[in-house]
C-alpha positions, 0 to 999 in steps of 0.5 A, a space after each residue: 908218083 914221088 913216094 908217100 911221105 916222101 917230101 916230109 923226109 926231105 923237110 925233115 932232114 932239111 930242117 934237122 941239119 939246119 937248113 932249108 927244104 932243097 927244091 924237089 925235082 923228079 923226071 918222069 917218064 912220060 908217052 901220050 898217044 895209042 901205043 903210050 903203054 907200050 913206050 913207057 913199058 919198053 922203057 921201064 923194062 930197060 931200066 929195071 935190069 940195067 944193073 942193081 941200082 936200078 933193080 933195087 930202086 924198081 923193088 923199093 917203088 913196089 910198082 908194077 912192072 909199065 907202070 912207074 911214069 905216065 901213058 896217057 892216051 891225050 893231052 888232058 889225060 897227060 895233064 892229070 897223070 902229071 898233077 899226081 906227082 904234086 909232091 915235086 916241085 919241079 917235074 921235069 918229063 922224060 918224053 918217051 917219042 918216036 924219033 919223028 918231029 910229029 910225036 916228039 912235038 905232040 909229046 911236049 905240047 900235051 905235057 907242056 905246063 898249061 
């Protein structure tokens, strides 16, 4: 989820330049069904190579290697992966589906605000 402490930074630097706390927005990657583990997996290894940007963003998380995002094997097991990055004010789900209407579908609507 968002980093500990990471939203009383964003207010700290908000309120020391005299402004006010930017909305917070995040995407994140986000698979339901049997095989979410191995999507969301297949997707973070992509990424935690693509170039040092992203390598040095995967070491600073400290995460295991599949876990930075959401697997979840049902709708209600999405909805609560979800609700831990309560720290954003605007969750934005990067749905991790196969190319089929049918999993894309079942994708949005287990991650879909209730």
């Amino acid at each position: 989820a968002f980093a500990a402490g990471a939203r009383e930074k964003v207010e700290a630097g908000a309120s020391g330049a005299g402004r006010e706390t930017p909305p917070i927005c995040g995407y994140v990657r986000t698979a339901v069904g049997p095989d979410a583990a191995e999507r969301l997996a297949k997707e973070e290894s992509f990424y935690r190579d693509l170039h040092a940007g992203y390598r040095n963003h995967f070491d600073r998380l400290g995460e295991p290697e599949g876990t930075v995002g959401v697997a979840a094997a049902d709708a209600e097991a999405a909805q609560s992966a979800l609700a831990a990055y309560e720290a954003l004010d605007v969750t934005v789900v990067r749905g991790l589906a196969s190319a089929k209407v049918e999993p894309m579908t079942a994708l949005a609507e287990a991650a879909a605000p209730i």
